[in-house]
C-alpha positions as CSV (number, residue, x, y, z in Angstrom):
1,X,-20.4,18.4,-58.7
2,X,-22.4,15.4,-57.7
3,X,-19.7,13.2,-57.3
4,X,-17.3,15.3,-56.2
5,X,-19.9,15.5,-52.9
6,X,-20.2,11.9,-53.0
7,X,-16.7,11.5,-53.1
8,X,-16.1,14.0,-50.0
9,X,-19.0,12.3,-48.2
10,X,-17.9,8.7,-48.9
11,X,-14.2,10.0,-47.4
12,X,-15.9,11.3,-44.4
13,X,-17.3,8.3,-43.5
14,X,-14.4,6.3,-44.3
15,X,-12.2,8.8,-42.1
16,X,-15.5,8.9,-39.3
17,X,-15.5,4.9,-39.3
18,X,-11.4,5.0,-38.9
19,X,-11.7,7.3,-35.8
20,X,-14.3,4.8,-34.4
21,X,-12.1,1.8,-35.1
22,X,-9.1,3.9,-32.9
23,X,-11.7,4.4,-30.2
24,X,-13.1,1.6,-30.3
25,X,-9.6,0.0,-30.3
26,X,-8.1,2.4,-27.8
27,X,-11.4,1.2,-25.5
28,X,-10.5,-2.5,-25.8
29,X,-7.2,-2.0,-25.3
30,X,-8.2,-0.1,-21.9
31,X,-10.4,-2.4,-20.6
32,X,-8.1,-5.5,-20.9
33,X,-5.4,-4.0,-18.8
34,X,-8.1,-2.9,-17.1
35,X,-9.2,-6.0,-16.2
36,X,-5.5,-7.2,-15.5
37,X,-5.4,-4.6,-12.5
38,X,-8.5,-5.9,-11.1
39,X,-7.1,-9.5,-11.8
40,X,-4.2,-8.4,-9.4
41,X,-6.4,-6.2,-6.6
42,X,-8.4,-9.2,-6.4
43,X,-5.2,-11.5,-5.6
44,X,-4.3,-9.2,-2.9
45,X,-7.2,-9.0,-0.8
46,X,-7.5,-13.1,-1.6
47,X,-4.0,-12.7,0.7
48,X,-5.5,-10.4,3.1
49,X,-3.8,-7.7,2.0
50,X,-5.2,-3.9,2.0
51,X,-5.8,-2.8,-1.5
52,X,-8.2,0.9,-1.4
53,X,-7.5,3.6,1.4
54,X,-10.6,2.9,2.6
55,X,-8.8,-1.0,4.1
56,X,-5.6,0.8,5.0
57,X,-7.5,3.2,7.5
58,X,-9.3,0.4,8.5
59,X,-6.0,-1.3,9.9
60,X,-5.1,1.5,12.0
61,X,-4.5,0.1,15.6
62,X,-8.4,0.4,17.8
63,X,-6.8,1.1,21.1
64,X,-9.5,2.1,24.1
65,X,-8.8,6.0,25.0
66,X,-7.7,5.2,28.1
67,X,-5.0,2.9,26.9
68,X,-4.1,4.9,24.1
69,X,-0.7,6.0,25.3
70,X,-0.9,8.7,21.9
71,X,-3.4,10.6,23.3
72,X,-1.4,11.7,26.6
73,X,1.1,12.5,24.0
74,X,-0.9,14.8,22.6
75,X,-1.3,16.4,25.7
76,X,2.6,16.8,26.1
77,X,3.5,18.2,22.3
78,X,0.8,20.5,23.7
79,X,2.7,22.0,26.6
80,X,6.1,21.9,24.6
81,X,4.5,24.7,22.0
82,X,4.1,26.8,25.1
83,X,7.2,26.0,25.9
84,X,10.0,25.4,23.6
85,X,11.1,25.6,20.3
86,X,10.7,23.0,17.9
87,X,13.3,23.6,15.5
88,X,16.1,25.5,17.6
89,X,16.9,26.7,21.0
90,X,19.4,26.4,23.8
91,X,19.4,22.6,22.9
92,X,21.4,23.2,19.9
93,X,24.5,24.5,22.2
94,X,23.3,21.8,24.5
95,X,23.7,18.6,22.1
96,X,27.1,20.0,20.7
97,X,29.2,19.3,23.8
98,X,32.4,16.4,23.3
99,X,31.2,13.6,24.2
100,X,32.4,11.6,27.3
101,X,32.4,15.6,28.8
102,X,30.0,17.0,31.3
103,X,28.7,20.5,30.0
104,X,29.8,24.0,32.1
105,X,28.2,24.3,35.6
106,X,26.3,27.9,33.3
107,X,24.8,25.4,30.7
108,X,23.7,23.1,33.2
109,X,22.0,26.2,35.0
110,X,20.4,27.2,31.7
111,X,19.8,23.7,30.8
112,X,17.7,23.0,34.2
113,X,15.9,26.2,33.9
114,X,14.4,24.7,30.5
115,X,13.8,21.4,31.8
116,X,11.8,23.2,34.7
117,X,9.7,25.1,31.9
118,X,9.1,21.9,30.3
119,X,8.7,19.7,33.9
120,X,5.0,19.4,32.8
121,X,5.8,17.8,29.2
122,X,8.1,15.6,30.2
123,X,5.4,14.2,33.3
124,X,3.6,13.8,30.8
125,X,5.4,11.6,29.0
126,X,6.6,9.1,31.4
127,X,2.4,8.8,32.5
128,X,2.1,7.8,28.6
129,X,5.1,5.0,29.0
130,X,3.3,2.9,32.0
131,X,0.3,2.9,28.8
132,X,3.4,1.3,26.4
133,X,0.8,1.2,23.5
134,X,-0.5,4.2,21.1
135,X,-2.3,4.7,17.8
136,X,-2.8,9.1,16.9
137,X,-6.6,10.2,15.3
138,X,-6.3,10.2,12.3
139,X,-8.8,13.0,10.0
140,X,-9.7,10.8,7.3
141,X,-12.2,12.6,5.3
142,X,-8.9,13.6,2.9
143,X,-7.3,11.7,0.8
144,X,-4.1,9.8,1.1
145,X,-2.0,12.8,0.3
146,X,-3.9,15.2,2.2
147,X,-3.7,13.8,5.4
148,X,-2.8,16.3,8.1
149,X,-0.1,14.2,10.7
150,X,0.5,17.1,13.6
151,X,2.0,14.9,15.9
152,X,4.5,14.5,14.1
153,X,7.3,17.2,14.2
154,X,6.8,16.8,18.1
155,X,7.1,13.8,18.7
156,X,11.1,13.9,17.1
157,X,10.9,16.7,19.6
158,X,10.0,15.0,22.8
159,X,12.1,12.3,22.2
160,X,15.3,14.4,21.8
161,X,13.8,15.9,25.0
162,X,14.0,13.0,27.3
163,X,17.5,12.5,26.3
164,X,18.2,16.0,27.2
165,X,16.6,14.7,30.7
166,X,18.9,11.8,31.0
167,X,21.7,13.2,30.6
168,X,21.1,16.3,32.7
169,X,20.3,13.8,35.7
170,X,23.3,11.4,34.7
171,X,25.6,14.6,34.6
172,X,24.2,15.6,38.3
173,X,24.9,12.0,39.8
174,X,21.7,10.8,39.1
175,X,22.3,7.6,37.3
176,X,19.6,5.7,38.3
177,X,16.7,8.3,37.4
178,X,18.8,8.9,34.4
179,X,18.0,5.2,33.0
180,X,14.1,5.6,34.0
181,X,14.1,8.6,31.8
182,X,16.0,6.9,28.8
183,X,13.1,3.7,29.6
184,X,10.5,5.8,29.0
185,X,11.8,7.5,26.3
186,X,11.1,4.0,24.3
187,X,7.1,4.9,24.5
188,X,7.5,8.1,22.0
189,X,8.8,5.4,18.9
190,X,6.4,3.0,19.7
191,X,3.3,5.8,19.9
192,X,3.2,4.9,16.4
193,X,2.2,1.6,16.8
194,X,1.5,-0.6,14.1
195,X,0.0,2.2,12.2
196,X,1.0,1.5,8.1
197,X,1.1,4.9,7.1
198,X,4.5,5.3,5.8
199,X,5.2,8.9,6.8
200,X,4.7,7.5,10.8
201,X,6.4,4.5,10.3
202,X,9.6,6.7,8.6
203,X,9.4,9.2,11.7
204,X,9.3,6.1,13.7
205,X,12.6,5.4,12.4
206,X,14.0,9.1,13.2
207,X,12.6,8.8,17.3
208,X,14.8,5.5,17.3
209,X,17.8,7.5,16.2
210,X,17.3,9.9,18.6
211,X,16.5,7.7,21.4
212,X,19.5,5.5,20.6
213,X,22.0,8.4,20.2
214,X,20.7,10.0,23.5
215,X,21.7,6.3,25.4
216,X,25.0,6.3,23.9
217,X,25.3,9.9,25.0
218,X,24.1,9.5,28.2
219,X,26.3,6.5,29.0
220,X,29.3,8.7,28.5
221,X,29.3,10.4,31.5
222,X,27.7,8.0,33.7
223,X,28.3,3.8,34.9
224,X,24.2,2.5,35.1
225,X,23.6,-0.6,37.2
226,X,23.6,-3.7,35.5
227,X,19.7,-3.7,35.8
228,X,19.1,-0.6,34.2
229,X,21.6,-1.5,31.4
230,X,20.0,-4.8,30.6
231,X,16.4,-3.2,30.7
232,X,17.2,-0.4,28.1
233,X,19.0,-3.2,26.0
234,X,15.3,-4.9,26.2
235,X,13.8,-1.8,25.1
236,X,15.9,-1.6,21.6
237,X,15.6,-5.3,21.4
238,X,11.4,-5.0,21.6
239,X,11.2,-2.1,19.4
240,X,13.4,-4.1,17.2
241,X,10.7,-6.9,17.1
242,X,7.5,-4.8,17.1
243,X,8.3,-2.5,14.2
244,X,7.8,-3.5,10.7
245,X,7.8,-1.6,7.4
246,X,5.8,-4.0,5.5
247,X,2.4,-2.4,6.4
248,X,3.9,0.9,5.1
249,X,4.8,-0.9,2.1
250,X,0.9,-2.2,1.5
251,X,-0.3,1.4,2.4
252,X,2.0,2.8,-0.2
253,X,0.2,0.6,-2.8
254,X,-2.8,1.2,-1.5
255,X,-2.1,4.7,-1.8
256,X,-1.2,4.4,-5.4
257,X,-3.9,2.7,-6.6
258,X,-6.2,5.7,-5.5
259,X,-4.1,7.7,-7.6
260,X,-4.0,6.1,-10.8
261,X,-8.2,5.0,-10.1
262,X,-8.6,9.0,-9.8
263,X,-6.8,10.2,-12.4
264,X,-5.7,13.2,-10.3
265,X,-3.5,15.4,-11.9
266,X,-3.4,17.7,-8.9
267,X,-2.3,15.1,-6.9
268,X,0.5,13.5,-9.4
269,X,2.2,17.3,-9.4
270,X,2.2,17.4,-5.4
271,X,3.9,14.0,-5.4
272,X,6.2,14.8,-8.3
273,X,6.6,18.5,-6.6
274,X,5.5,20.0,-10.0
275,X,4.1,23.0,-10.1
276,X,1.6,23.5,-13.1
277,X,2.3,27.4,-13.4
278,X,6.3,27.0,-14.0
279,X,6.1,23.4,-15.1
280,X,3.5,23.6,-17.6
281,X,5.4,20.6,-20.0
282,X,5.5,18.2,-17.0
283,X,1.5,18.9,-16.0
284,X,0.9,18.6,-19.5
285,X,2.7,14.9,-19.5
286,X,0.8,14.1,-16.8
287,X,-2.4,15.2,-18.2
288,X,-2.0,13.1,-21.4
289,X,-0.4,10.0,-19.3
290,X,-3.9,9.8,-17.7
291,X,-5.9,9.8,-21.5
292,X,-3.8,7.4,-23.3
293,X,-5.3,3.9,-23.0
294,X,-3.7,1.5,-21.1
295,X,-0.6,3.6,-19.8
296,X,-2.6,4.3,-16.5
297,X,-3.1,0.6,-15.8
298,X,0.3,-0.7,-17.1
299,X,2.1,1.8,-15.0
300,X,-0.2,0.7,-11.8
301,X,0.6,-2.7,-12.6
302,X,4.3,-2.1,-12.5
303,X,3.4,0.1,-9.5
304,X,1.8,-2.7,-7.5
305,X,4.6,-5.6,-8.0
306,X,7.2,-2.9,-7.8
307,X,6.0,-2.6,-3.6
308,X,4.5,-6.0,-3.2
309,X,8.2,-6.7,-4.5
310,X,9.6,-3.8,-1.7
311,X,7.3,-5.6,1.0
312,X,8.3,-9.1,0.4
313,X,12.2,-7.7,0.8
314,X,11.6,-5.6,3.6
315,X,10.3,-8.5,5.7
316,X,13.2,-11.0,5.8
317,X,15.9,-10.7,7.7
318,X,18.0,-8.0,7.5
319,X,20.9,-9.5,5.5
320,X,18.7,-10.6,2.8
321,X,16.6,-7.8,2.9
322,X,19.1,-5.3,2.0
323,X,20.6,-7.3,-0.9
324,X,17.0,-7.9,-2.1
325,X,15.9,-3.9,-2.2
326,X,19.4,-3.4,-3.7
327,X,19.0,-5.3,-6.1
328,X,15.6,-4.4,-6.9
329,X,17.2,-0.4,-6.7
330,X,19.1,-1.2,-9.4
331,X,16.5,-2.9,-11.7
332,X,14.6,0.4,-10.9
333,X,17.4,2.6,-12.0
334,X,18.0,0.2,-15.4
335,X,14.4,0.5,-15.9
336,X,14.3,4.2,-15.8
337,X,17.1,4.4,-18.4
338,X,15.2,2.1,-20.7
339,X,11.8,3.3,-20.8
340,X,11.2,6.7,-18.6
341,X,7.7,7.2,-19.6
342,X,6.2,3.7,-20.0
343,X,5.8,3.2,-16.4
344,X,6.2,7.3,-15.5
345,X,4.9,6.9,-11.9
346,X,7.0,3.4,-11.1
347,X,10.1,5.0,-12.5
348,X,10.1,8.4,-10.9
349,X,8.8,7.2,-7.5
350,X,9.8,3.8,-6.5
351,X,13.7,4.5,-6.4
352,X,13.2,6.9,-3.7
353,X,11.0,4.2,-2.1
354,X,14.1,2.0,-2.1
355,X,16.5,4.3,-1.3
356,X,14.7,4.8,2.1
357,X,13.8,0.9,2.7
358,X,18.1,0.7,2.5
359,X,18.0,3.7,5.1
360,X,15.3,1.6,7.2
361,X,17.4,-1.0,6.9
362,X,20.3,0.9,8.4
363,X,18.2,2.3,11.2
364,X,17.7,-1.7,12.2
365,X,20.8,-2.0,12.3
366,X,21.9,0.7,14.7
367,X,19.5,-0.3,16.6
368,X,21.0,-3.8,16.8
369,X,25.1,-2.1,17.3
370,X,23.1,-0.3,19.9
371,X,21.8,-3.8,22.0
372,X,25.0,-5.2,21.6
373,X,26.5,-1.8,23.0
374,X,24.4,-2.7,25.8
375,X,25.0,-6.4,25.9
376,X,29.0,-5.6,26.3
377,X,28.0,-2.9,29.1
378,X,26.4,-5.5,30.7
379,X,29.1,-8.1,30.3
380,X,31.7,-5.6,32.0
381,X,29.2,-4.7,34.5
382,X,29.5,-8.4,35.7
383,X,32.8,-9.2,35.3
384,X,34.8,-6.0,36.0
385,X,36.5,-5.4,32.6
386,X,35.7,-5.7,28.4
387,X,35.1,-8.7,27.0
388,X,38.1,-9.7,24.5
389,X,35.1,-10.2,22.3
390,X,31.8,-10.4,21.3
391,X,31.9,-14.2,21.2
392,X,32.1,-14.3,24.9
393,X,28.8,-12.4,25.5
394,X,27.1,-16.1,24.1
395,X,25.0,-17.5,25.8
396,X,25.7,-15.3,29.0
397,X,23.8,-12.2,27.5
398,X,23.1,-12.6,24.0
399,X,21.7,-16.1,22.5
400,X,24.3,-15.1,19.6
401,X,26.5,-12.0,17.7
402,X,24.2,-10.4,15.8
403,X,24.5,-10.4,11.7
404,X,25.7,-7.2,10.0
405,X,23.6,-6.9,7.0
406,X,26.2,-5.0,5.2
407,X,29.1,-7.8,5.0
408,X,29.2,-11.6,5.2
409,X,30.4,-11.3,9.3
410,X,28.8,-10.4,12.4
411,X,28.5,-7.3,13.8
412,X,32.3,-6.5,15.0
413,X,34.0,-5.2,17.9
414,X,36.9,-3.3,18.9
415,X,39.2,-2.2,21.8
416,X,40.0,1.3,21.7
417,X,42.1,3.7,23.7
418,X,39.5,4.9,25.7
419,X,37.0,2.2,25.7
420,X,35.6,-0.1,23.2
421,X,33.2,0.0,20.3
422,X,30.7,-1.8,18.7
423,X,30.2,-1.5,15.1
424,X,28.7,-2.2,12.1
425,X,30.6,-1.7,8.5
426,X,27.9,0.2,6.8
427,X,26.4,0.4,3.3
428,X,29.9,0.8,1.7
429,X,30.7,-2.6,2.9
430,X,33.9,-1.6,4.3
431,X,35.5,-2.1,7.8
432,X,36.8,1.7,8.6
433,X,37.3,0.8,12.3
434,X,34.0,2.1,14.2
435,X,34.3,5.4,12.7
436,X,30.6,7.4,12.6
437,X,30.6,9.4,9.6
438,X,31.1,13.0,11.3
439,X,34.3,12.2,12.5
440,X,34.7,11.0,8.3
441,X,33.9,14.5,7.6
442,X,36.4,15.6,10.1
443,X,39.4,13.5,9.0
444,X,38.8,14.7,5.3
445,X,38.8,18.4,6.3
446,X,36.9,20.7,4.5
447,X,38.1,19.8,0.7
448,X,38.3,16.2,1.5
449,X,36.2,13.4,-0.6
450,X,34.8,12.1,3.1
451,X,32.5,10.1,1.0
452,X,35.2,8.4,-0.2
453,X,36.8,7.7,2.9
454,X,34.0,6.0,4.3
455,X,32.4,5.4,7.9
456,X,30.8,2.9,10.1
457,X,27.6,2.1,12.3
458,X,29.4,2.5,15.9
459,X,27.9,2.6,19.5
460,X,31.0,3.9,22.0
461,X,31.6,2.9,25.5
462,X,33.9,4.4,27.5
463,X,36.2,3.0,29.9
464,X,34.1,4.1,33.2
465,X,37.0,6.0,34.7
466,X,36.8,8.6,31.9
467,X,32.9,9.3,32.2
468,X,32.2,12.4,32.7
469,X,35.9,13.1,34.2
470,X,36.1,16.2,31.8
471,X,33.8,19.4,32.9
472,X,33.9,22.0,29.8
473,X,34.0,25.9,30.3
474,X,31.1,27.6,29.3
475,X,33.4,30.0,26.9
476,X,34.8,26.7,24.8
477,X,31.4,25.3,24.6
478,X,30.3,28.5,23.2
479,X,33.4,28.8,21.0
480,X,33.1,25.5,19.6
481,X,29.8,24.6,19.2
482,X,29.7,26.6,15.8
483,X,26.9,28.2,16.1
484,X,26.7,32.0,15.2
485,X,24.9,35.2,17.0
486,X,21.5,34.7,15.4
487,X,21.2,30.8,16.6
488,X,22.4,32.0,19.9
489,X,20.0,34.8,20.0
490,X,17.3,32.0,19.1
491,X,18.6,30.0,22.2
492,X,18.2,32.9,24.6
493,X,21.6,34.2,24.6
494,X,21.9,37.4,23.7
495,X,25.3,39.5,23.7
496,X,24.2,40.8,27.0
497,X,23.5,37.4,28.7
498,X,27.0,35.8,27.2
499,X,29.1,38.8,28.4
500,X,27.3,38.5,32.0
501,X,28.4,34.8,31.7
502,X,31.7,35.6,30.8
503,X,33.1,36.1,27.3
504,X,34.6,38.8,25.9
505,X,34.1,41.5,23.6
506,X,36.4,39.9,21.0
507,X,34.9,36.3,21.4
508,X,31.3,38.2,20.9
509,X,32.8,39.3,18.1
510,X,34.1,36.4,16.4
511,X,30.3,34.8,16.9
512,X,28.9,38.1,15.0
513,X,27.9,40.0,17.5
514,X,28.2,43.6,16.8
């Protein structure tokens, strides 16, 4: 009996000293990877980089209230609530018109009536372009995923807005106010500022769009002075300049590495849009990814070079930046195949980091088709026709064509029917001939692989005589816009309002009206 408790008690021990030799081991191996993500925060702020949230926030633009063109903003997303509707409204009918046609003498009524309602907004807004510099308050007592961004949604808003100005004055022979408006317009982008939170810096990217889209719109139906052209061309060519997504790029890491020094599980499922209730396997992963020794720090370290890498790309020029973040996309996606849960966070997150550095990349580029759209409006503007290409706007308007960063040529040009268009060949590399990718869609019809068939980065002129020569009924502007009774309804036009304006029972019908 004795020795069978000695036994026991000698195999206890041996087994108690085993489990301290794993800990013990486990521990070690901790600290030393430990100690290699320390090695590497240290060599970034040696660079004068951010590393904790703490620096990020720190970088945020200090701009003097009274030059802080932001917080007149503020004041104009304010009177839009009152006002209009974010999401939907009569500007949905309003932005579905063919281009090159003015819209029905009724939509320009309704139109005008909206733009009266929001007369205070838009006031508003020019006050905060003679600012031309913003930076938005910021509550920081959250963390880097709780941050609450209201400005946000609007500020897409009132930039779609002012182009819904331009082109109301452009359609009513105002031209030259029309071109102050689309000026202006530049200060909602650049209200961001040099701000490196990424979620700014991608809605940035989606103001651009919208201010680039409503030029190009506007120009359709109406010939700007030379003056005006060559000051908006300035505009894309500054915002061009100023904005950088290489900040984002260090917040991003910066935001990481709170993560992974946290441990917070809570926050890994909001970022992996888990939810531990349904998803109990995945939380559970994520539980036990935080415990193991060393996976934390590996998978930070992968982390950290995997957007030190992204930030490095990002900030050459564009040509070489997209072939570097494609290449480093597909390294991720090889990666992910290979070995899904060392590195769980670098594998699930940094391809959709890439994936929108590439669309960044493409917004750039618009923006550049977009100056030289402006460059060859300018060139006719002097000389009283198109030039035969974009060769001869050097050195007369531009210092030189412009790369495309999705071939090995410069950004093209061609003579159409109507006008001319300026173009870039897009991601698929492939010259479709100026096409945009809606009118893809269109030329594939409704079964049609229009992903196949491909599609450009265009910027349209037309030839001046055709601006605006066409005037739309308000009954095919209805009819075609696509939209149905309850998107009307949300627009203000109710069956009642649309009969009074004209349409019949049976074209009520066909938009579902009962």
């Amino acid at each position: 009996m004795g020795g069978k408790a000695k036994g026991c008690g000698i195999a206890v021990c041996i087994l108690v000293g085993l489990i301290a030799l794993v800990v013990l081991a486990g521990y070690l191996y901790d600290l030393h990877w430990h100690h290699k993500v320390e090695a590497k925060l240290a060599e970034y702020r040696a660079a004068g980089q951010p590393v904790t949230w703490d620096d990020v926030l720190a970088r945020r633009p200090k701009i003097p209230d009274d030059q802080n063109a932001a917080l007149v903003l503020l004041g104009a997303f304010k009177q839009f609530a009152k006002t209009s509707d974010y999401e939907s409204g009569l500007g949905d009918l309003w932005r579905r018109g063919r281009p090159g046609a003015r819209h029905s003498e009724q939509l320009r009524g309704l139109m005008g009536s909206q733009l009266e309602a929001d007369s205070e907004a838009l006031r508003l807004i020019h006050d905060a372009a003679k600012l031309d510099r913003g930076c938005y308050p910021l509550d920081t007592a959250g963390t880097p995923y709780e941050l609450l961004l209201p400005h946000l949604p609007p500020l897409r808003h009132g930039t779609y807005f002012c182009g819904v100005e331009a082109r109301f004055l452009a359609e009513n022979g105002k031209a030259k106010e029309s071109a102050r408006v689309l000026d202006d317009a530049h200060i909602l982008p650049a209200s961001i500022g040099d701000s490196p939170l990424t979620i700014e810096a991608l809605v940035r990217i989606a103001a651009e769009r919208i201010w680039l889209a409503s030029i190009e719109s506007t120009l359709a139906v109406c010939e700007m002075g030379g003056d005006d052209v060559r000051l908006l061309r300035l505009r894309l060519e500054r915002e061009m300049r100023d904005f950088s997504m290489v900040p984002a790029m260090f917040s991003s890491r910066a935001g990481y590495q709170w993560l992974f020094q946290s441990r917070s599980v809570e926050a890994l499922d909001d970022l992996m849009s888990v939810k531990p209730d349904s998803e109990f396997k995945q939380h559970l992963i994520f539980r036990v990814y935080f415990t193991l020794p060393g996976w934390r720090e590996k998978d930070a370290l992968s982390m950290y070079d995997a957007l030190t890498r992204a930030a490095s790309a990002v900030g050459k020029p564009p040509r070489q930046a997209f072939r570097e973040i494609q290449a480093w996309h597909s390294d991720l996606g090889r990666d992910r195949v290979q070995s899904p849960y060392s590195h769980l966070v670098t594998t699930i997150i940094a391809p959709g980091i890439s994936r929108a550095l590439q669309e960044c990349i493409k917004a750039r580029t618009e923006l550049e088709v977009g100056r030289t759209g402006l460059a060859v409006e300018e060139w006719r503007l002097r000389h009283g026709r198109w030039p035969d290409s974009l060769e001869q706007l050097v050195p007369e308007v531009l210092d030189a064509v412009p790369d495309d960063p999705f071939s090995d040529s410069p950004i093209r040009s061609a003579k159409t029917p109507d006008g001319v268009v300026v173009y870039s060949v897009g991601e698929d590399g492939t010259d479709n001939g100026g096409i945009r990718e809606e009118e893809a869609r269109k030329r594939a019809g409704k079964e049609g692989d229009w992903l196949r068939a491909g599609w450009d980065i265009p910027f349209r002129l037309l030839n001046p005589d055709l601006r605006g020569a066409e005037t739309l009924s308000f009954h095919d502007e209805v009819m075609e816009s696509g939209m149905q009774s309850s998107a009307l309804e949300a627009a203000g036009l109710t069956k009642e309002k649309l009969s009074a304006l004209g349409l019949s029972a049976e074209d009520l019908a066909k938009l579902g009206f009962e």
